[in-house]
N, C-alpha and C positions, 0 to 999 in steps of 0.2 A: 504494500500500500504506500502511496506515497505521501510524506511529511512535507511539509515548508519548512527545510531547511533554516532560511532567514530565520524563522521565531528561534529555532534550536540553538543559532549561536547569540541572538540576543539575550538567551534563557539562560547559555554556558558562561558569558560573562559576566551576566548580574551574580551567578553564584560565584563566581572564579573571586568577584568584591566580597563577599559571603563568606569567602573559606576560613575564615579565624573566626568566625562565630558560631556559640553552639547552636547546632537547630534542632523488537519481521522472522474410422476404420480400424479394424482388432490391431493390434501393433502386437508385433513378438516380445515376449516380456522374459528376457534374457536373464539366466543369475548372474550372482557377483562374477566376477573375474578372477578377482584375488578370496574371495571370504568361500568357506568352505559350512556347509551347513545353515546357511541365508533361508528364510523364509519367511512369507506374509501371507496374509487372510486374502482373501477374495469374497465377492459380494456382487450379484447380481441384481440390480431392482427391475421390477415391472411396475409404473404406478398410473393409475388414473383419476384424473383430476378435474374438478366441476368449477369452476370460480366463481363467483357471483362480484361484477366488477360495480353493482352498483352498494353493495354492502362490504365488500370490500374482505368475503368470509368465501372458503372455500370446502369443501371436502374431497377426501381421499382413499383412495386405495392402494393398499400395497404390498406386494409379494416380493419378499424379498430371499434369495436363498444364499446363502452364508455355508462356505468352505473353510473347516477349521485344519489351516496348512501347518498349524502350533503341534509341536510335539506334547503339548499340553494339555490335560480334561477339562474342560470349559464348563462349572455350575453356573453359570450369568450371563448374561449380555446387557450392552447401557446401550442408548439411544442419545442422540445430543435434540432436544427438545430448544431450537436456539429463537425462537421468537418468544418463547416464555420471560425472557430477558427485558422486554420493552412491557413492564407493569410495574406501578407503583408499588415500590419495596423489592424489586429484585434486587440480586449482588450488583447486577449493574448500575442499578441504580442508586442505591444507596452508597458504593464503591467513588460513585463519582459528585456525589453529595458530599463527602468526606474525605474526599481526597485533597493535596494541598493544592494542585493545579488540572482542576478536572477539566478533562476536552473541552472544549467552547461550542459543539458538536451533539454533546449530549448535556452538561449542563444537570438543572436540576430538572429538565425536561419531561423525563420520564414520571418523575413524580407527578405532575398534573395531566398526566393521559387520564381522559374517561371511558369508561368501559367497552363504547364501540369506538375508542381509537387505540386499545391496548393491541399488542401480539398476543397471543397465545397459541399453540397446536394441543390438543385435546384428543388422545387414545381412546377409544371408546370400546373397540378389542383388539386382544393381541394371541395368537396362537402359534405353538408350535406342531409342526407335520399336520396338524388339522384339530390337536389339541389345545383346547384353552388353557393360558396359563397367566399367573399371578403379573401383576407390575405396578408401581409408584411412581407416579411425578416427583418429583425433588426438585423443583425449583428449572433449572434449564436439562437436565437430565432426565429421563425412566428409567428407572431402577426396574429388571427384568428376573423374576427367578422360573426358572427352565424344567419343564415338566422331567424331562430326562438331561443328564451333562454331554456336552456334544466330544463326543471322544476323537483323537488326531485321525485326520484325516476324510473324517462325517462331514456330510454338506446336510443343511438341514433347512426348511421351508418356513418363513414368518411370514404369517398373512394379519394385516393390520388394516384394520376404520379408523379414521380421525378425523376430526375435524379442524381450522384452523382461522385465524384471522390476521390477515397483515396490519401490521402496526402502521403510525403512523410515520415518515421517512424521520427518522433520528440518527440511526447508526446504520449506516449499509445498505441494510435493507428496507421494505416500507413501502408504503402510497403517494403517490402524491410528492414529491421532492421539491425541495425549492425553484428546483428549472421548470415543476410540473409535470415529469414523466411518472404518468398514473402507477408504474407496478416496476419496482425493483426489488425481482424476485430470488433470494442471495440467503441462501440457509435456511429454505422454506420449507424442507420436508422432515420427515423424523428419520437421522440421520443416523447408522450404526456406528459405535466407536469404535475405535482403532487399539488392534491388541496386539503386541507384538513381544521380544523378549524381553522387555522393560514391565509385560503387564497390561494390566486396562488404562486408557487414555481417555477418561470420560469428566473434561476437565467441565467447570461451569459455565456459562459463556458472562464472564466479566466486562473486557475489556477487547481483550487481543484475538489472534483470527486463528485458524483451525491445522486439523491433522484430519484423515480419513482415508478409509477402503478405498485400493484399487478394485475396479469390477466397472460390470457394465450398465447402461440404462438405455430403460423401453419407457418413455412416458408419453402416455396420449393425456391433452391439455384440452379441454371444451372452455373456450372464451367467447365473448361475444364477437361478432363474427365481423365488425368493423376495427378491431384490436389489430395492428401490425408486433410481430413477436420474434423475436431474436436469442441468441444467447446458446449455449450446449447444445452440441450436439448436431445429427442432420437430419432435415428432414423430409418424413418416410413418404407423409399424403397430408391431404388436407381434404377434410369434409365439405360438400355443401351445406349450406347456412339453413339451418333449423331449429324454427323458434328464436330466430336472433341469435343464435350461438353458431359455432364451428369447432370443430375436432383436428386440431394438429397432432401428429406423432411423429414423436422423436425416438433416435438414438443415438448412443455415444459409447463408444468402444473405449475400455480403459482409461479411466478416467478415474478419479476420486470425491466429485463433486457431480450438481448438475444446477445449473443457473438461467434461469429467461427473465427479460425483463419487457414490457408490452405498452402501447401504447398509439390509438384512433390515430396520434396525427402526426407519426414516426415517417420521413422518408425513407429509404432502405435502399443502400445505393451497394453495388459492387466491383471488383476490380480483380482480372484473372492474374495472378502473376504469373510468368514463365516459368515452367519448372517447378511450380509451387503451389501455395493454396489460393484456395478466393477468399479474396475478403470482403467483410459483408461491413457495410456501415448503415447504423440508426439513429437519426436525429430530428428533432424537432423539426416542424418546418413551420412553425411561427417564431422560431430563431429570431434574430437581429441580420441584416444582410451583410453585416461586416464578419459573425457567428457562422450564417452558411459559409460565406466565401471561407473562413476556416478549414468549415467539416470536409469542403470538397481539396483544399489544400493539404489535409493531412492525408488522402487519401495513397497518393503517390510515394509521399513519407515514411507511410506504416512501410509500404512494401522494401522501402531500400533498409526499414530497420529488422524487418526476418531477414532480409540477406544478409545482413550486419551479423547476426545475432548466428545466422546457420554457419555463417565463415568461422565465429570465433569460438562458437560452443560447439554447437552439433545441430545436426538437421532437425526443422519441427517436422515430427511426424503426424500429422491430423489435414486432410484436405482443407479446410477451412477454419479463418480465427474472423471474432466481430467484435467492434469500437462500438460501444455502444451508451449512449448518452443515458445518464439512470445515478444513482446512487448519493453517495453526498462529498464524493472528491474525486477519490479514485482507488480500485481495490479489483485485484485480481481473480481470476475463475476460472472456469476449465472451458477452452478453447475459446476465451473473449474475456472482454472487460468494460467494465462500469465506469462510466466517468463523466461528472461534468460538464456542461459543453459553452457555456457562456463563459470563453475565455479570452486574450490574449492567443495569438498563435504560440510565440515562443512556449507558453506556458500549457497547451492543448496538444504542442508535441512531446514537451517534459512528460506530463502526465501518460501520456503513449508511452513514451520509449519506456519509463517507467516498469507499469503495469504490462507490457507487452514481454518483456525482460523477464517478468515472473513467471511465465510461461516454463522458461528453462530453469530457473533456478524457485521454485516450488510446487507449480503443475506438473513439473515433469522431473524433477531432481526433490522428490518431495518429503524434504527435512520437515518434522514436526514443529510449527512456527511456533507452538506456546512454549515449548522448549529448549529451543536453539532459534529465537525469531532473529536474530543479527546474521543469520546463514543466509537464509533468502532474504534478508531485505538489506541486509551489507554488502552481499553477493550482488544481487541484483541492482544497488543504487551504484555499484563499481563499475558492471558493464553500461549501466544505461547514461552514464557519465561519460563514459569514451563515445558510445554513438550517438549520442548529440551533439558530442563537438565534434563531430564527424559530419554532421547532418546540417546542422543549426549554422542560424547567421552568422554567425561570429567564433573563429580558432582562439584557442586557448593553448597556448605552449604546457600546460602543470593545469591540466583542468582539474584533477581531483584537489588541487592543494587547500581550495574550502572544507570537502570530507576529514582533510588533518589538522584544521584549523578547529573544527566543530572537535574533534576528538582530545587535540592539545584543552582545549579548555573546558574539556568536562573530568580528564584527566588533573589538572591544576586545580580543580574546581575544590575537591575535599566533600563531593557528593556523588564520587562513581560507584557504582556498584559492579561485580563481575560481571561477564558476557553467562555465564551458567545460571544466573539467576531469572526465575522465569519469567516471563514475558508478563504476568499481571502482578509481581511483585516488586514492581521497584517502586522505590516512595514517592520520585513525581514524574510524571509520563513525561516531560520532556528528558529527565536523565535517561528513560528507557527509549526516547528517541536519539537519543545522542549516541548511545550505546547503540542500539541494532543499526542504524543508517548509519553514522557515521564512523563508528571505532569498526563495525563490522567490516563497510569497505573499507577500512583503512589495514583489516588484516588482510584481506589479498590483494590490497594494490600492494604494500608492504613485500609481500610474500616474494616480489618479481626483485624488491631492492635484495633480498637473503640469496635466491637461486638461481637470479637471470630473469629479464624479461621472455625470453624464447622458452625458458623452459614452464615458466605460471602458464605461456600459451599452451601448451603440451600440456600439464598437467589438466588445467580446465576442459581440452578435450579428453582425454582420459577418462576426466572424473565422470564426465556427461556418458560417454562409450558405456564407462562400466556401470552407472549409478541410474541412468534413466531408467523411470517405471517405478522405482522402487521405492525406500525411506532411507536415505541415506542420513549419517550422523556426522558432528562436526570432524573427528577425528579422520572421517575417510578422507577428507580435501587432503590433509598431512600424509596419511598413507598414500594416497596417488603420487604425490609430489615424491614423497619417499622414493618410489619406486620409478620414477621417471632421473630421478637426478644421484641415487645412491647416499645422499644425506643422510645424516640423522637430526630429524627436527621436531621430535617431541618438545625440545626447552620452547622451542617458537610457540605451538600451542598452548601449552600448560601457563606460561607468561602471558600470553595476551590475552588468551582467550577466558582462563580458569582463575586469573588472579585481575586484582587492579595493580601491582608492579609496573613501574614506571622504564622507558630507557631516559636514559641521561648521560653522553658523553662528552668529554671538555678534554682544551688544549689545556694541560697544567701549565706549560712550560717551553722555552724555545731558548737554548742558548746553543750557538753559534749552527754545529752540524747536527745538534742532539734535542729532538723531539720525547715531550713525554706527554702521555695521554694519560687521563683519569674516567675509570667508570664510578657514575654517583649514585645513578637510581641501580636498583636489583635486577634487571631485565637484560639479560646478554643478548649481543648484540655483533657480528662481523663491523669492519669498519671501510667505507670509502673515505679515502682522506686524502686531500689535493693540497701542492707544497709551492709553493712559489718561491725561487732563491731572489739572493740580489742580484745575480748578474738580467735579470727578468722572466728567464725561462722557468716553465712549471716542468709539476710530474706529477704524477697518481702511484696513489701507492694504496694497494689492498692488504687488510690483515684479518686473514680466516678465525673463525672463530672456534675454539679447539673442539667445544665439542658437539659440535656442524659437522667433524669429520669430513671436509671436504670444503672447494672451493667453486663456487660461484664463476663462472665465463666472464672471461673482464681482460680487457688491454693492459688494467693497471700492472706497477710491481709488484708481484707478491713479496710479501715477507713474511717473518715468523710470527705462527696463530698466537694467540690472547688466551689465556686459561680467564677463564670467567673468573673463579675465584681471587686472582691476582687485582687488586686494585687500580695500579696504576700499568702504563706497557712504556717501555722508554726504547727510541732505536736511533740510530745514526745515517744522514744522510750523506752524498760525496759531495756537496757544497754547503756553503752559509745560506740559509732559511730567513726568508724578510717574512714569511704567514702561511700561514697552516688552516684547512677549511677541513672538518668535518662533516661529511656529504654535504657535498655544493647540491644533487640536486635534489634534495630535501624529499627523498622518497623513506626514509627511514624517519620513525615517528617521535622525533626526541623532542619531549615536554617543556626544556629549557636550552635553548638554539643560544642563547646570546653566550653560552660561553664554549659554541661552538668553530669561534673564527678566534684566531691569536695573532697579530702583527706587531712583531720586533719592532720599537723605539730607534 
């Protein structure tokens, strides 16, 4: 999903003042590569769905059959119930009532919903193989006890009635949005959790954005029959109109989600690309005519960013992705995206390359976001940052150097918490945006200053080759990298990732041919270090870092590695030294730069 940035570093400076006081078609679904014993659930839905768009309430049906791939006997299953979230006194709501900087998004909002403008989804029955069985609402969850345990390797049949009603637009999903698009329909259905070797994943819905089964979906949708509808999936027919309604059916192969969002006065425009998908775009058409001219400008955009995105990751596999105007920013889904639309261009293709970017690195490389959310949305705001300045009006030589800028001062700040910490636990949502956007890309733009640019390329394809379809975890990006370059770079994870450990490195010292360097913060680190003598001429000089076991691809000198443990590192060069830069090009993330440069008197 994508953040505004700007607030995140206004936020990291006022705290940075702060800090002395106390207060993110079937495809072949390949195992790992390297991991030996891999396995995930699978989940099939069939659903059909009635809408009533003038109450704004739906019913449902739904069969859903569930393969348990776990070496494990399954008493349970949870359901994620995510629109029971938008009623007065849910966690979300009261979470953001009490929080010290609640979104300006949801507010105390939810508190004054009335009864037909709340969410809720309402189970009416639930069986298994054809058996009735027990379940509880718990707030955004059903709590499920299982007539028989579903033993490894049983697929088993849930057939479910419920009823539902779309909230009004708050957070994501909803009626009605502020642009007016009647139904952004984004975690609408009763959603089976995610079990994997970690356990059940049947988190609340608080704050932050989801995990879920790979499998497939059949859903026929009866809408009124002047509704234009978009969103997952392709689709199969379309009914003639009776009684005012129409029957669309969809499907979507492999996927972990399913999303439409609909709407009487939606244009739908599309664009075949060569070699690739069609894209489908949805937007208002009582727009503003500066608004159209946008939608139709980013249409040629989107296409050169899957080319972007297929060059530097890996191929999107799905015939079709859709733009599609809905929601209340912009927030990713399975084969499209919500966003939007009354913007600024530059900022309507941000929010694309964005959300478009998530496609690879959590549709399809799909890290558990409440979990590790700085993976796909650190990952994801790293690449969408190169292809915009790829794309966009205007080159930046160091475009990411705002992502280190936002991370140096939430790091300085004396309010970071880990990257391990979960995505609705940190104390105020802009630390947890600073953290997943920005410290996140800052760990794999970083990654390129540790092992080469050529080789983070290499690993990122890798990781996509080996990882796509699946639930990859933070550790595999290191494992990839591991095994692409022969390193050893556990210290890089366990440091940035698992602790708030700082790097800090400084010139102590320059007398005549003898340079001394000092590490401050805890965080090892290799060093690029550029020497300029007096007679005028420079030189680079690299110093590995001992226990990297290995060396990075570099022009520079090498000389003898750095035991982490050692404080200081002192070496000699063949001339008199006038300054000494530790990494000129500032791709390495040290928190205090100024006593980074030393020039001899």
């Amino acid at each position: 999903m994508k953040k505004t940035l700007f607030y995140l570093t206004v936020f990291i400076i006022t705290l940075s003042c702060k800090a002395t006081e106390k207060p993110s078609e079937n495809k072949t679904n390949p195992q790992y590569t390297h991991t030996s014993g891999y396995w995930q659930q699978h989940v099939n839905y069939t659903m059909e769905i009635d809408m009533d768009v003038n109450t704004f309430q739906y019913k449902g049906k739904q069969k859903l059959i569930y393969t348990n791939n776990s070496p494990d006997v399954l008493n349970r299953v949870y359901y994620h119930l995510y629109f029971n979230a938008f009623q007065p006194g849910s966690e979300m709501d009261v979470r953001s009532r009490t929080i010290a900087d609640p979104s300006p998004k949801i507010g105390d909002r939810i508190s004054k919903l009335q009864p037909n403008e709340i969410g809720y989804i309402k189970v009416n029955s639930l069986k298994q193989n054809g058996t009735t069985i027990s379940h509880e609402t718990v707030g955004t969850v059903l709590e499920v006890k299982l007539d028989s345990p579903i033993q490894p390797g049983e697929s088993v049949t849930f057939d479910m009635d419920f009823d539902a009603q779309v909230p009004v637009q708050i957070r994501r999903s909803g009626r009605n949005n502020k642009e007016g698009v009647a139904l952004s329909m984004t975690q609408w259905y009763p959603k089976l959790a995610e079990y994997d070797d970690e356990g059940w994943h049947a988190d609340p819905y608080i704050a932050r954005e989801f995990h879920g089964v790979w499998g497939d979906f059949d859903v026929k949708l009866t809408i009124d029959k002047d509704y234009v509808v978009g969103g997952t999936g392709y689709v199969q027919s379309e009914t003639k109109a009776k009684k005012g309604k129409k029957t669309l059916h969809f499907k979507a192969p492999n996927v972990h989600d399913f999303t439409w969002a609909a709407d009487p006065d939606f244009i739908h425009d599309t664009l075949e690309m060569p070699n690739g998908p069609t894209l489908h775009f949805y937007y208002k058409k009582d727009l503003e005519p500066k608004y159209l001219e946008n939608w139709k400008k980013l249409q040629p955009d989107t296409a050169k960013l899957i080319t972007y995105f297929n060059e530097n990751i890996g191929e999107y596999p799905y015939d079709q992705y859709s733009v599609i105007q809905g929601g209340d920013g912009g927030m990713e889904y399975a084969m499209c995206t919500l966003i939007t639309g009354q913007r600024k261009y530059g900022s309507l293709l941000g929010v694309t390359a964005h959300e478009l970017a998530h496609t690879w690195f959590q549709f399809l490389l799909a890290t558990n976001e409440a979990k590790h959310e700085w993976v796909d949305e650190g990952f994801t705001t790293y690449i969408s940052t190169l292809a915009e300045n790829e794309f966009g009006s205007s080159k930046n030589d160091n475009p990411l150097s705002y992502l280190y800028k936002g991370y140096i001062g939430l790091a300085n700040s004396g309010y970071e918490q880990p990257l391990t910490t979960h995505a609705d636990r940190y104390t105020y949502n802009q630390v947890y945006g600073a953290a997943a956007y920005n410290k996140g890309a800052v760990f794999i733009a970083q990654l390129s200053y540790v092992i080469g640019e050529e080789n983070l390329k290499k690993t990122i394809k890798k990781y996509f080759e080996d990882f796509a379809f699946k639930h990859p975890k933070p550790m595999d990006i290191i494992r990839t990298a591991e095994r692409i370059t022969d390193f050893e770079l556990d210290w890089y994870f366990i440091d940035f990732a698992q602790t708030t450990n700082t790097i800090d490195y400084g010139v102590k010292s320059v007398e005549g041919k003898t340079i001394t360097l000092e590490r401050v913060g805890l965080m090892p680190m290799p060093i690029d270090l550029s020497v300029t003598y007096t007679d005028g001429t420079t030189e680079a000089f690299y110093i590995p870092l001992q226990m990297m076991r290995g060396e990075k691809p570099t022009s520079a000198t090498i000389i003898g590695d750095w035991a982490w443990a050692m404080p200081t590192y002192t070496f000699n060069t063949k001339k008199d030294v006038k300054s000494v830069e530790i990494d000129a090009s500032k791709k390495m993330a040290d928190v205090k730069r100024e006593n980074n440069i030393y020039t001899v008197e």
